[in-house]
Residue, then its C-alpha position, 0 to 999 in steps of 0.5 A: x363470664x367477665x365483660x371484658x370477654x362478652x364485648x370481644x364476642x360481641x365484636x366477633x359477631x358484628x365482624x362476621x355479619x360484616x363479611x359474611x352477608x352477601x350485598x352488604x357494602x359499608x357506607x360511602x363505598x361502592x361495590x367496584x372500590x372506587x370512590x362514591x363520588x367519582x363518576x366512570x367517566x372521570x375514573x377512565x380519564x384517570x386511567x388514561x392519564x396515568x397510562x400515557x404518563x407510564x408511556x411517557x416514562x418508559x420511552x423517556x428510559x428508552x431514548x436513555x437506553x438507545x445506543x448511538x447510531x452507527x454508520x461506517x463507510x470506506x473511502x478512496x482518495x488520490x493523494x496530493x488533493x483535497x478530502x473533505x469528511x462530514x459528520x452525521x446529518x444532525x441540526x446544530x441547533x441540537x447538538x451539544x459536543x461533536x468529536x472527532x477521533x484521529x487514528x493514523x498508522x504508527x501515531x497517537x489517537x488525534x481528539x478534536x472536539x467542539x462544545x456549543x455550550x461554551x462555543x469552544x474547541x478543543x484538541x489533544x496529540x494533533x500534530x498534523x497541520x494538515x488536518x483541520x476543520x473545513x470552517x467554524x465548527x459551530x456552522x460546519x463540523x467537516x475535516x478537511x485534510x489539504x493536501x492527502x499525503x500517504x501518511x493520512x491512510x486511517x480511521x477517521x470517525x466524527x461523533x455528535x451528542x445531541x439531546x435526542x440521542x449520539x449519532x457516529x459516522x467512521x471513515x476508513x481512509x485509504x490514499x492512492x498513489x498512481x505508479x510511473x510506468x516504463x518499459x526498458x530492454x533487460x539482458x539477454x533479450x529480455x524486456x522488462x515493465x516497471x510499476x514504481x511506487x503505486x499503491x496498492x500494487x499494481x497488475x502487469x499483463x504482457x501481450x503477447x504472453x511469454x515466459x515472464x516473471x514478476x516481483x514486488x518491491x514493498x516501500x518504506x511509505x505503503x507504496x509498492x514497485x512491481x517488476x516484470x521481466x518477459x522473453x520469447x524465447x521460441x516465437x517470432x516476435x515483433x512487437x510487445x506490449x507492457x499493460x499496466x492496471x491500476x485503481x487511479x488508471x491504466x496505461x500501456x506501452x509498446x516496444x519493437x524488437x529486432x529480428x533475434x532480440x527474442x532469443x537469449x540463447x542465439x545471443x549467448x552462442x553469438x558472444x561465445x563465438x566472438x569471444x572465441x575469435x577474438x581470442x584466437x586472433x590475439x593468439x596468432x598475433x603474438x605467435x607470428x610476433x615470436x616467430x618473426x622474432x626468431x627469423x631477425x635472429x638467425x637472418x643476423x646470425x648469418x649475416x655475421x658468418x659469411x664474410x669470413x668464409x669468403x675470405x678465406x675463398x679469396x685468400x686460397x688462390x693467392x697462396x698457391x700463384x705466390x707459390x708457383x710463380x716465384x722464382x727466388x723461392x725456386x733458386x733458394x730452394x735448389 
């Protein structure tokens, strides 16, 4: 049998002896396969050192991963004053970009941003003077919008970065406009309540109740004007009142009607009535002026023949005592 054969077997067996022999642990290892010359204490420390570097680890992921705060509140605000929008409650001592975003009805996004690495500001498609910060973003990252104009309803959101995460804070700004409120006398005794360019809409009730029907008005600027017109046909009524509500304030007013101001119809018989006189009035009028005409023309008719028929009266007498009384005619004769 070749050497080269012998020595591999050799070497089978000394590996088998190895492995197989229960208790047998080679030199300078120990049966738990940690160094020799480390003592348990110090393999726990380790331990602990490496599961809080794991910890560490996977919070620092974590606080990478973690998606930015959110807050979303509405807001209203009478129009023609001062509003004043925040940014989240963030140490400006942390804070790296504040950015604020501008979304108005039919306009381009509004971008205003601060850095404070370079304690520099920025703006793009901000147009609206109106719309500023309250002061020096770098002490103060409030907007302030002086003075609110219906134009200002929108979607306001103020976004901080910071090196312990992306806080936001959104705004859903609507702007208030209290309606002008009068009471008026309409047609055919009707009364009638206007509620001009409120927004939103205002409510009209009526005391006491009738037959009454309201109509909004939409305005070009978000406003609304809302009318209704009321009669009490069929009740004795001698006072009403228009009560107007609305979100900036309530206001009512009264009105006094006169016996049959309440009923149409009674004033549509009336106006017949005298349309009808008046009518027959003009009508004998210009029958009496024809008439009277008609008579002037035989009166002069008549004037005009009598003094001939008198005349002849006259004449007939004189004739026949000319004729009788004579006496040439008589001897001529004879």
């Amino acid at each position: 049998m070749p050497r080269t054969w012998r020595t591999s077997k050799l070497w089978l067996l000394l590996m088998l002896t190895v492995f197989l022999v229960p208790g047998y642990v080679p030199a300078g290892v120990q049966s738990s396969g940690t160094p020799r010359n480390l003592t348990q204490q110090q393999m726990d420390k380790a331990n602990y050192s490496l599961a809080t570097t794991n910890k560490s680890s996977v919070e620092g992921k974590q606080s990478k991963l973690t998606p930015p705060v959110e807050a979303n509140t509405s807001w209203s605000v009478p129009v023609a004053t001062k509003a004043v929008l925040t940014c989240p409650s963030v140490s400006l001592t942390n804070v790296l970009i504040i950015r604020w975003e501008i979304n108005l009805r039919d306009k381009p996004s509004c971008i205003r941003a601060y850095r404070r690495d370079n304690n520099e500001t920025s703006e793009r498609n901000c147009t609206d003077e109106r719309i500023s910060w309250e002061s020096r973003p770098d002490q103060n990252p409030a907007l302030q919008i002086d003075p609110v104009a219906t134009t200002h309803d929108g979607y306001y959101r103020c976004e901080v970065a910071a090196p312990d995460g992306n806080f936001g804070l959104g705004y859903h700004l609507q702007v208030l406009v209290p309606p002008e409120v009068t009471l008026s006398r309409g047609s055919n005794g009707t009364l009638v309540c206007r509620a001009a360019a409120g927004k939103p809409a205002a409510q009209i009730s009526w005391t006491p109740g009738g037959d009454c029907h309201t109509a909004e008005q939409q305005l070009g600027n978000g406003t609304v004007t809302v009318l209704s017109t009321c009669h009490w046909e069929d009740l004795q009524v001698s006072n009403v009142s228009c009560s107007v509500s609305h979100v900036t304030g309530n206001k009512t007013l009264s009105f006094e009607l006169n016996p049959g101001d309440q009923s149409p119809l009674k004033l549509t018989i009336l106006s017949i009535t005298s349309s009808i006189l008046i009518t027959l009035v003009i009508v004998g009028f210009i029958v009496g002026s024809i008439l009277k005409i008609d008579c002037c023309r035989k009166c002069k008719l008549k004037k005009m023949e009598a003094p001939s028929v008198v005349e002849e009266e006259e004449m007939q007498p004189y004739a026949s005592y000319t004729e009788k009384n004579n006496p040439l005619y008589d001897t001529v004769s004879k």
